[in-house]
N, C-alpha and C positions, 0 to 999 in steps of 0.2 A: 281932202275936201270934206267938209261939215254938212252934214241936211239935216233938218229937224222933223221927226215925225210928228203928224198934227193929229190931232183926235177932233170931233167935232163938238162934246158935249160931257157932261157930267148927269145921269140922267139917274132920278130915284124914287123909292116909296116907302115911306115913312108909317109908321102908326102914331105912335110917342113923341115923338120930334129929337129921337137920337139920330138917327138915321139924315136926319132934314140937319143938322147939326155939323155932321162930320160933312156932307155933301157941300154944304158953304166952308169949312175948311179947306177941303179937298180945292174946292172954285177960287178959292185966296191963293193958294201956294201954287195950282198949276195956272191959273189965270183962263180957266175952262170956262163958257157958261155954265150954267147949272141951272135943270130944269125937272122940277114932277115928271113923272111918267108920262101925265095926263099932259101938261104944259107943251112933252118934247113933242107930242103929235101934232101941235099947232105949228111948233117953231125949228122943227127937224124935219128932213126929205127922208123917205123909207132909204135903211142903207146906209142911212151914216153911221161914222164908227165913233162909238161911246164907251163909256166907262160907266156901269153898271153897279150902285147901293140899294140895299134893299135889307128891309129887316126881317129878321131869323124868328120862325116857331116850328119846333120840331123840325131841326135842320131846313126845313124851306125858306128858299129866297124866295119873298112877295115879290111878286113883280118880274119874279127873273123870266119865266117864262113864255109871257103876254111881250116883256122887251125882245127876247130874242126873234121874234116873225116878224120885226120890225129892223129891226139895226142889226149892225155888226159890231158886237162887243169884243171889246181888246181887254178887259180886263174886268175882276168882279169883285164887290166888296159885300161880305155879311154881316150885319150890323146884331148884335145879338148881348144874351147872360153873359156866357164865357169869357174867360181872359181872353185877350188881342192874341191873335195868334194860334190858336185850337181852334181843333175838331175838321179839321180844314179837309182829312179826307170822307169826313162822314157827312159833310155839308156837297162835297163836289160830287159824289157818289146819289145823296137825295135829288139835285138837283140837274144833274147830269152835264156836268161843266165838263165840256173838254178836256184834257190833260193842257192841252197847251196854252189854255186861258189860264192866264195868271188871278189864282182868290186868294183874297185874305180877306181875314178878320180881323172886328176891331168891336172891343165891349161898349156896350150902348149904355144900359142901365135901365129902373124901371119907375116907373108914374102908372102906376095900379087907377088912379083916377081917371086914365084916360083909355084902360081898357074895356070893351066891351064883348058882351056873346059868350061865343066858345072861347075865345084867348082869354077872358077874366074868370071864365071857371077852373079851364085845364092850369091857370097859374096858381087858383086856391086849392086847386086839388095834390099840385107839385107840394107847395109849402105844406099842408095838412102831412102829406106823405113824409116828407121830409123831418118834420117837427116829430111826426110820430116814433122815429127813431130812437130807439135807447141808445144805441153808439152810432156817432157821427164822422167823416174823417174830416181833416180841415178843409177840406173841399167842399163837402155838405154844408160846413155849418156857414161856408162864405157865400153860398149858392142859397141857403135859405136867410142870410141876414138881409141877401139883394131880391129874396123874393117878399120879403115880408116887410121890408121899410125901403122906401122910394129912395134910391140912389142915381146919382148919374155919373157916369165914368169917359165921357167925354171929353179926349181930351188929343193934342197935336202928339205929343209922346206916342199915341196908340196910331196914328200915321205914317209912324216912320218906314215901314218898309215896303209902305206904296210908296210914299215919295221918293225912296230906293229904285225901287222899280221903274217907276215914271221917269225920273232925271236921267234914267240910261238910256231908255226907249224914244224919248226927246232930241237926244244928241246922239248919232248916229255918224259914225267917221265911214 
């Protein structure tokens, strides 16, 4: 026999609109609502089980925290610089995600115009740092080409191993 496990919602917080980007993906391919943080509190009962985006500064999940006293999250996405796929134990570790919450990551990219405060200093202070360097490894110099000209790396490719994840947890023998 088959059962399908349900999740209630796609629930997230954006700065830039990477975040708000992949969450409508995510809402296309599982056929989830998808709703703001702020949105799920009108249109979610405390307790529902959700799936958790939020974008990354200094490994913190925005949002992760204020969601948790709220719902019960089955899974977590950090939307951030780094390639899809990193840093994934020094993100669960800031954040203090369970071991058996399922996180990944997925690169967002950056819109410098839409930063403001502390997050638009500490990202001129990165690049300043970075550029300052006489030697770079390729990872530097890909880390300050994304900090100093607006890129967006959003894309269903950097999806794939939620949607992995989800389509098993769905189908359920």
């Amino acid at each position: 026999m088959i059962t399908e496990k349900s999740y209630g919602a796609i629930v997230y917080t954006s700065n830039t609109g990477h975040t708000a980007e992949y969450a409508k993906i995510l809402g296309t391919k599982t056929g989830l609502p998808v709703y703001t943080l702020n949105e799920a509190a009108k249109q979610l009962q405390k307790g529902t089980e959700i799936i958790y985006l939020g974008w990354l500064f200094a490994n913190r999940i925005k949002g992760y925290k204020k969601a948790t006293k709220t719902y019960r999250i089955s899974a977590v996405c950090g939307i951030g610089l780094c390639d899809t796929g990193t840093a994934i134990p020094a993100i669960r570790q800031a954040n203090a995600v369970p071991d058996e919450t399922p996180l990944f990551t997925m690169q967002g990219g950056m819109d410098k115009p839409k930063l403001r405060g502390i997050h638009k200093l500490m990202i001129h202070m990165l690049a300043k740092g970075l550029s300052s360097q006489k030697e770079r490894t390729e990872d530097e110099e890909r880390m300050l080409a994304l900090l100093t000209h607006d890129q967006n790396y959003v894309s269903e490719e950097n999806v794939t191993d939620f949607m992995n994840w989800f389509n098993k947890q769905t189908m359920v023998e």
